[in-house]
Structures are given as C-alpha cells and as structure tokens.
C-alpha positions as CSV (number, residue, x, y, z in Angstrom):
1,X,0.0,0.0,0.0
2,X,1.4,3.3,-1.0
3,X,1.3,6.3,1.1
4,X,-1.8,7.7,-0.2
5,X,-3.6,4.5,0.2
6,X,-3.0,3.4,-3.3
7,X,-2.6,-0.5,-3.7
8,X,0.9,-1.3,-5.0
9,X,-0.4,-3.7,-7.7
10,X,-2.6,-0.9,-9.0
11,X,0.2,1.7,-8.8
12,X,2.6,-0.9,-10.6
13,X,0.2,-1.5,-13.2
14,X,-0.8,2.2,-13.8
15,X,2.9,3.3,-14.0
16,X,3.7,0.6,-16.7
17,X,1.3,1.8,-18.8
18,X,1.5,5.4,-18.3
19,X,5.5,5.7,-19.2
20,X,4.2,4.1,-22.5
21,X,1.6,6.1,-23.0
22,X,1.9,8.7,-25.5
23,X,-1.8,10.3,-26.4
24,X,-3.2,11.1,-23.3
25,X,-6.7,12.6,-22.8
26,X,-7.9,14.3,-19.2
27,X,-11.5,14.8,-18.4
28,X,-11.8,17.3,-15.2
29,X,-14.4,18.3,-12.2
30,X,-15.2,20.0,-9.5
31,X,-13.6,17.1,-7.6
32,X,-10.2,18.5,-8.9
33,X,-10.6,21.5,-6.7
34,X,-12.0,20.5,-3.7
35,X,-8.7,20.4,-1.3
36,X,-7.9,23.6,-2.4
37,X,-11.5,25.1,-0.7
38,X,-13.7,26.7,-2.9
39,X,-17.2,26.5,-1.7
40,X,-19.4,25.2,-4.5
41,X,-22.9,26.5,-5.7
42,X,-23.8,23.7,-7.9
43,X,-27.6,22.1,-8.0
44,X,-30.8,22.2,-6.5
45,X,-30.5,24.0,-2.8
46,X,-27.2,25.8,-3.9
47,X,-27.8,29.3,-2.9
48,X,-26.1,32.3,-3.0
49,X,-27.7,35.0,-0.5
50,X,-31.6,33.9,-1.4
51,X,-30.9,33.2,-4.6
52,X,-30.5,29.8,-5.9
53,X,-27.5,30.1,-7.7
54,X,-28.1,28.8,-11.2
55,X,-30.5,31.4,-11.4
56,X,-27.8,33.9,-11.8
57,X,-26.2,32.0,-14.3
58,X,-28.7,32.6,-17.2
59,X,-28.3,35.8,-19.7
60,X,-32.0,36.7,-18.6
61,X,-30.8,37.3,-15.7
62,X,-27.9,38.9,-16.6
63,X,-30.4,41.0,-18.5
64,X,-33.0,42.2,-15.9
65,X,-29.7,42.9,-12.6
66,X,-26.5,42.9,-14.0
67,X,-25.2,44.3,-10.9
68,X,-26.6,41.6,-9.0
69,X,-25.0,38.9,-11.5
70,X,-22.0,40.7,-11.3
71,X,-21.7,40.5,-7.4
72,X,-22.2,37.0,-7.8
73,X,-19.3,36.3,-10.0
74,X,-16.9,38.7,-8.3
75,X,-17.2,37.0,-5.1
76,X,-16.8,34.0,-6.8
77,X,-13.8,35.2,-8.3
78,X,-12.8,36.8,-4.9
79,X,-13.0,33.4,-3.8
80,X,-11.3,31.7,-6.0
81,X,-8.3,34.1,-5.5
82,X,-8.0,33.3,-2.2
83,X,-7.5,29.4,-2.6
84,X,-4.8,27.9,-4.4
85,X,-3.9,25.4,-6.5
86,X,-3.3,22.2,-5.0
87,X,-0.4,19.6,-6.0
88,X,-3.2,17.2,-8.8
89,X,-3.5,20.9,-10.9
90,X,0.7,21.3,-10.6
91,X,0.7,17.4,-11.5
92,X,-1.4,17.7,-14.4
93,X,0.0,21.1,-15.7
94,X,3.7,19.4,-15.3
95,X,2.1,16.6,-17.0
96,X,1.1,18.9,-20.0
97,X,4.6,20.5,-20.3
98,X,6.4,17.1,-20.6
99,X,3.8,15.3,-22.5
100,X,3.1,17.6,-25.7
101,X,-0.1,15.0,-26.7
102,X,-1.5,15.2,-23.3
103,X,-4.8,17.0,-23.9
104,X,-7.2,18.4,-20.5
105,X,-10.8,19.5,-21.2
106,X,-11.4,20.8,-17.8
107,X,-15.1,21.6,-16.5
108,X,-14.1,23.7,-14.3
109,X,-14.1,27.8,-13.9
110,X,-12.1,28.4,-10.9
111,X,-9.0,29.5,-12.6
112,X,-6.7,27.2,-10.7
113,X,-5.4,25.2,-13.4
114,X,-4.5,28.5,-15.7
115,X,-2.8,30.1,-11.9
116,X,-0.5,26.2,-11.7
117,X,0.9,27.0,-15.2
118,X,-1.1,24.6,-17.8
119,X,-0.4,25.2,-20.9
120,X,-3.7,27.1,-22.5
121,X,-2.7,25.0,-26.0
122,X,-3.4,21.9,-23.9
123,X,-6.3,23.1,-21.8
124,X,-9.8,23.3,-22.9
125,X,-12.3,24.8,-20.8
126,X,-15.8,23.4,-21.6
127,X,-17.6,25.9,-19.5
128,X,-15.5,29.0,-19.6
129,X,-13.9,30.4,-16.8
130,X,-14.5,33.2,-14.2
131,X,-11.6,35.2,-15.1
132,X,-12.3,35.5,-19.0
133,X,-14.6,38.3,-20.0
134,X,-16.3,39.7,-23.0
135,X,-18.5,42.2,-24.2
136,X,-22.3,42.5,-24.5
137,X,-22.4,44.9,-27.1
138,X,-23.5,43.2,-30.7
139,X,-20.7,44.9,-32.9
140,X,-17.4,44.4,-30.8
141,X,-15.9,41.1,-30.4
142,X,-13.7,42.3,-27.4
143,X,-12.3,39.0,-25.1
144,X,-10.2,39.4,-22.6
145,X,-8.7,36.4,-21.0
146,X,-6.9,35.6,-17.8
147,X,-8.1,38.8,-15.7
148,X,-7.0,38.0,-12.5
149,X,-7.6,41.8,-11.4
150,X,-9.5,41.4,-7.9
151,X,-11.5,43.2,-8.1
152,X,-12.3,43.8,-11.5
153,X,-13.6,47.1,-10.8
154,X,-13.6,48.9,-7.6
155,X,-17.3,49.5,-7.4
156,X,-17.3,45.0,-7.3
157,X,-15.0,45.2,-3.9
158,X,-16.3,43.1,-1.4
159,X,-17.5,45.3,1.5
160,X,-15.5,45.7,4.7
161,X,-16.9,46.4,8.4
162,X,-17.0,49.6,9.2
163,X,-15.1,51.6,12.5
164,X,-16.9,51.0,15.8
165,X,-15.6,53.6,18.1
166,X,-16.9,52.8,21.6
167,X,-17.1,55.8,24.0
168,X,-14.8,56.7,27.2
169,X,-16.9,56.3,30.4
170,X,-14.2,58.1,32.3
171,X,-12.8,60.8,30.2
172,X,-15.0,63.9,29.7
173,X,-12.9,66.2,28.2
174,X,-12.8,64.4,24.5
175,X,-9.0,63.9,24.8
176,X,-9.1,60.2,24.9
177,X,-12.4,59.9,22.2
178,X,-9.8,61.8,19.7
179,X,-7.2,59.6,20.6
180,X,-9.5,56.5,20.3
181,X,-10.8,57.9,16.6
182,X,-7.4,58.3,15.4
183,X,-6.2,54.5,16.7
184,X,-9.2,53.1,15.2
185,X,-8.7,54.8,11.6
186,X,-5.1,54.2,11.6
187,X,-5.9,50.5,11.8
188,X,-8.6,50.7,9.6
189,X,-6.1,51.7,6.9
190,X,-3.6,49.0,7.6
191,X,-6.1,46.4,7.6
192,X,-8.7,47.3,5.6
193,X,-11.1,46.0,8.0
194,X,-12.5,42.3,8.1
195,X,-14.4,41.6,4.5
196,X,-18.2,41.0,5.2
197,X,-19.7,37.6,3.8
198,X,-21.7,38.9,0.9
199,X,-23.1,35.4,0.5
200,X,-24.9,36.1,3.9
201,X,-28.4,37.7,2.7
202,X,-28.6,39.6,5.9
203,X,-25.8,41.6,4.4
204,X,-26.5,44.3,3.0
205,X,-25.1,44.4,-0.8
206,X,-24.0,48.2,-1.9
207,X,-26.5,49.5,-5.0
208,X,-23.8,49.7,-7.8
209,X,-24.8,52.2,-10.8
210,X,-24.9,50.9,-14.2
211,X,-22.2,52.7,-15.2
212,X,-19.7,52.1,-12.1
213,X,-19.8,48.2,-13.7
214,X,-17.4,46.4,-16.0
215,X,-17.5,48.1,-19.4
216,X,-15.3,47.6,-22.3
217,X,-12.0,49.0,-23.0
218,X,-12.3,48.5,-26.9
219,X,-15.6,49.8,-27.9
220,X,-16.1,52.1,-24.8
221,X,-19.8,51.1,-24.3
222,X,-20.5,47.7,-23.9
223,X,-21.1,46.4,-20.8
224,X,-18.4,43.3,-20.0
225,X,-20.0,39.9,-19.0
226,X,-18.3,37.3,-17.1
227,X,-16.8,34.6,-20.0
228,X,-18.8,31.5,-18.3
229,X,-21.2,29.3,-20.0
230,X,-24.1,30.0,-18.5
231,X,-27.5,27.9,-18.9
232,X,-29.5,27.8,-22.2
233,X,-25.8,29.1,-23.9
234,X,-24.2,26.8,-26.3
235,X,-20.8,25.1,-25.4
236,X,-18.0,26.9,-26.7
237,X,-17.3,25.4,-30.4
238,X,-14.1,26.0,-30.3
239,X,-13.2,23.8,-27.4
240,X,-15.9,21.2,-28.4
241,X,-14.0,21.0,-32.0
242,X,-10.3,21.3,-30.3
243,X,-11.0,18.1,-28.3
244,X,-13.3,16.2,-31.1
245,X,-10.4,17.2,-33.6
246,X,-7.8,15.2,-30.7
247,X,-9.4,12.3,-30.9
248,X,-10.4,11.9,-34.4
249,X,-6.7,12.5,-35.8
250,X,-5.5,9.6,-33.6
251,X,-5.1,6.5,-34.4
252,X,-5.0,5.4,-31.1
253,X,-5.5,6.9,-27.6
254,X,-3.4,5.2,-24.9
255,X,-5.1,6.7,-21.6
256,X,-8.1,9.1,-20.4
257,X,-8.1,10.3,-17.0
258,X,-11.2,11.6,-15.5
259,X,-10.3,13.5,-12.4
260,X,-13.5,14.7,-9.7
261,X,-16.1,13.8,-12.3
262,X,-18.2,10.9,-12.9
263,X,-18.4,12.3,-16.4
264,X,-22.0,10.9,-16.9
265,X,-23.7,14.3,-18.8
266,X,-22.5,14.2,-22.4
267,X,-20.0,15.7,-23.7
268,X,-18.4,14.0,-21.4
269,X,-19.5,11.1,-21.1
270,X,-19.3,10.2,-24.5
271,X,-15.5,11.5,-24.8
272,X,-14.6,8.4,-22.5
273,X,-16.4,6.0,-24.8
274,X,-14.5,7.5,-28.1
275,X,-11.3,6.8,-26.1
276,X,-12.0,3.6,-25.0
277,X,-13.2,2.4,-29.1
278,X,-9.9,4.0,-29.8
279,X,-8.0,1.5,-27.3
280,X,-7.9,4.1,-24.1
281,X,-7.7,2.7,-20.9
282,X,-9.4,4.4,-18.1
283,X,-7.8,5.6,-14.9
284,X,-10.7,7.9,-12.5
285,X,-9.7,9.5,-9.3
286,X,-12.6,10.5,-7.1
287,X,-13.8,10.4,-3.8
288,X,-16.5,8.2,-4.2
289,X,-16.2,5.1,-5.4
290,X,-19.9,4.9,-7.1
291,X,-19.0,7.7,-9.8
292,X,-17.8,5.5,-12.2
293,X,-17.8,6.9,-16.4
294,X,-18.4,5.8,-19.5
295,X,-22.2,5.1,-19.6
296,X,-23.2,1.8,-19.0
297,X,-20.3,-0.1,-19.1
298,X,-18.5,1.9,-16.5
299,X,-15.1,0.8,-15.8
300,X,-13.5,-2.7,-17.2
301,X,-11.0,-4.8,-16.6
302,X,-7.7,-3.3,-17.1
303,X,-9.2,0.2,-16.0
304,X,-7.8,1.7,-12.8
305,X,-10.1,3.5,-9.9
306,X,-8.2,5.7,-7.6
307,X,-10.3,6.5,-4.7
308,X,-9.4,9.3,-2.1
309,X,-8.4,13.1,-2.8
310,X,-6.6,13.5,-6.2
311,X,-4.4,16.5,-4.4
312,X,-2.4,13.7,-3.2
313,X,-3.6,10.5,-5.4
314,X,-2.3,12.4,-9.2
315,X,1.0,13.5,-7.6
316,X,1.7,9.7,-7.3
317,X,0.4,7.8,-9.7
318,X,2.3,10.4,-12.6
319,X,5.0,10.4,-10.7
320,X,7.1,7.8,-13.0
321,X,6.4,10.6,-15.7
322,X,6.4,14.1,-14.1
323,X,8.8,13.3,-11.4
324,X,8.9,14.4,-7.5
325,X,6.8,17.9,-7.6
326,X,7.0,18.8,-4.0
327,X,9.5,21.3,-4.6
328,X,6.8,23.2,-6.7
329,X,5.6,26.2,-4.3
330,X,1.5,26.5,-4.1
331,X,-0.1,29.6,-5.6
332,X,3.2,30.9,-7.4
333,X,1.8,32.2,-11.1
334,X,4.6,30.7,-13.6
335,X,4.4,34.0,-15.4
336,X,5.8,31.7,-18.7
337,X,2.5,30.3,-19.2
338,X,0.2,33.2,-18.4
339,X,0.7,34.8,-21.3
C-alpha cells in the first residue's frame, strides 16, 4: 500500500502503462478542486444569498440585474483568488509540459489550473472560466482572457466592516475619544477592515450604478459579461472542436483520466467511450467510489479507480512521468504560461 492508500499492484500497473503512453486525454471536475477550498454552488438547494445560484447564471438574468450577477461572480472570483492550487492541478500542468499529446478538457471555472501553469494550448475549458470576459455589445468582439484583477472594478469590492468607536466612560474632556478615533482609523487603513460575507443575505449588498460596472475597454460602451457558459448558452465550439479534432486525428488513444467527475452528462460522457473504441484505458480518481464513467459499461477490466483526494492521489500515480513535484511552491503564477 502506497502512502496515499493506493494499492501497490494498482500503482505498478498504472505506472507501466503510463510511461508508455503517449496520447493522453484528461476529463476534469469540481472534484479536482475540492482540497484547495472553494465553496461550491452547484444544483438544486445551492444558494447564494436567497438566490438559488443557477438562477444567476442565465443571460436573462444577466439582463433584468447585472449588478446583482456581477456580485455573484466577483465573489466567486474573490473566492477563488484566495485558494490555491493544489499539488493534482501542478501534477497535471507538469504533465502537460512534458507530455506535448496530453490533452485536459477541464469543467471547471475556478482558474486554478490557468494560476499552476497549464499550458492554454493543452487546456480546454468546456464551460469557460470566471476570469475570461467579454463584451455584451453586438458589434465588438472584445475578449479578454486571464483577468485575475481582484476586483475587477472597484465598485465589485467586497464590502468591509465599518469603524466602531466605543465611548470613554471616564474621560470627559474628548482627549481620549480623539485619541481613540485616530487609533481606530489608523488601523482601519492597515487592515482594511474584516471583509463582510456577501453570501450572507442579511448583508446588505452596496447599489452599484450601471455605469460604475465592468464596461469595455475596446468599444467604450459595452457592458463586459463574465466569460462562463451560463445555462441555455451553447458550449463553446471552439473547445468542443479542439478536443473532437484530438481524438479523431489519432489512431490510437493510450489513456483518459477523468479526475473529480463521474463524467455521466454528455459531452463528457461520451468523450470516455470514443477513447475507450480508440483502445484508451481508463484511470478515474474520485472520492467516491460509485462515480464510475463511461455510460453503461463503466469501468473494465484493465481500468484503474483511484479513490481518495486526487491532491495527493495524481501526484503519485504520474510520478514515473512528471517526477517528485514537492518542490513546486503553491499559488506561485509561472508568469511563462500566463501569457
């Protein structure tokens, strides 16, 4: 048993194959993420506030309070900028720079696997990501991508508590209420006060003007939207075409990994059948056991499930390809593949 829990005839078997496997296909989830603590606000009962969250994530809604959609994703991106990512998005994006036919169609908008240096030429995002934008207006085709400004625009900053001075019960003449003012500024200014939980509805949310939100430095008019996919929207074609394009030009795939996803809702789904008729193998790492891929055949013999948390299960198993990445520091930007 390895130290990650990993049987040693599965890790044996895994590593013989993967240091002969040349075309490589990754399918990524939300399950990718999850040690690096970003709270989720996926399916029915997600809420943000009293809203349930998909209900945010439609252009109607967009439409009718883009200030209110726009709270929504800048706290998500606030979020997101305060977690980092963990050693399984370093694994894969060393994976990607040693491997040139290792191709990732990630599910994910957090950002995380962009900030551990994945090369965007081998990363496909299938629903977009909280740090692209683009603008609404019908005539400019502005896209920005990679804006990891926090926050995008200081009318989107999350709101801090405010000064509470309390009053001398001794000290009459004012001296000490002055001195208390000036104490309680000054650290005001160094700390910038604790942030307030804007997901809390008993927050109050500032009223941000129309014009005090994201708008677009090309045309000077249009109002920027975050560069998700939000529901009803088409999946981007580009991506779908990128990946489709991947595995049609091969004669044969060697492996798919499909990291914190059952990858049961097509696309997905189907990209680990088109693997496997190519000759793929399948290797999943997820926390539970019963989120198993590929339809209804799930997993066969010769397949690999890696159960536990893939921060510390990909590290491992690619290590007979990628190497020891410990050394790698958490959060650092590798400003080499940001561009």
């Amino acid at each position: 048993m390895s130290s990650s829990g990993i049987p040693k005839a599965d890790l044996e078997s895994f590593s013989t194959h993967l240091k002969k496997s040349r075309r490589v296909l990754a399918l990524l989830g939300a399950g990718l993420s999850a040690s690096s603590g970003l709270p989720t606000f996926r399916g029915t009962g997600g809420l943000w506030r009293s809203h349930e969250a998909t209900s945010l994530a439609t252009p109607e809604a967009f439409a009718q309070d883009a200030a209110l959609v726009w709270q929504f994703y800048s706290y998500r991106r606030h979020m997101a900028l305060q977690a980092q990512p963990n050693m399984a998005h370093h694994a894969l994006a060393e994976l990607a720079r040693r491997n040139p036919e290792f191709v990732t169609l990630s599910q994910n908008v957090d950002g995380l696997s962009q900030r551990a240096g994945h090369r965007a030429s081998q990363l496909h995002l299938l629903h977009g990501s909280l740090f692209d934008v683009r603008c609404t207006a019908f005539d400019c085709d502005f896209v920005q991508q990679n804006n990891f400004t926090d926050p995008i625009v200081p009318a989107l900053a999350i709101p801090r508590e405010q000064v509470q001075l309390k009053p001398s019960q001794t000290d009459n003449t004012g001296a000490e209420a002055a001195s208390s003012l000036y104490s309680a500024m000054r650290n005001a200014n160094a700390s910038g006060g604790k942030e307030l939980d804007i997901s809390d509805d008993r927050i109050e949310l500032p009223q941000i003007p129309h014009d005090e939100l994201p708008h677009c430095p090309q045309c000077g008019d249009g109002l920027l939207r975050p560069g998700v996919v939000w529901f009803g929207e088409a999946l981007p074609r580009r991506t779908m075409a990128a990946v489709d394009a991947f595995i049609e030009e091969s004669r044969k795939i060697d492996l798919i990994l499909v990291v914190g996803t059952s990858a049961k809702v097509y696309p997905a789904a189907g990209y680990v059948d088109e693997a496997r008729a190519k000759g793929a193998k399948v290797a999943v790492v997820n926390m539970d056991r019963n989120d198993t891929p590929g339809g209804p055949r799930g997993l066969q013999e010769g397949d690999w499930f890696f159960e536990g948390d893939a921060s510390k299960i990909l590290p491992e198993i690619l290590k007979p390809v990628i190497g020891d990445i410990s050394r790698l520091v958490l959060g650092q930007f590798p400003a080499a593949e940001m561009m």
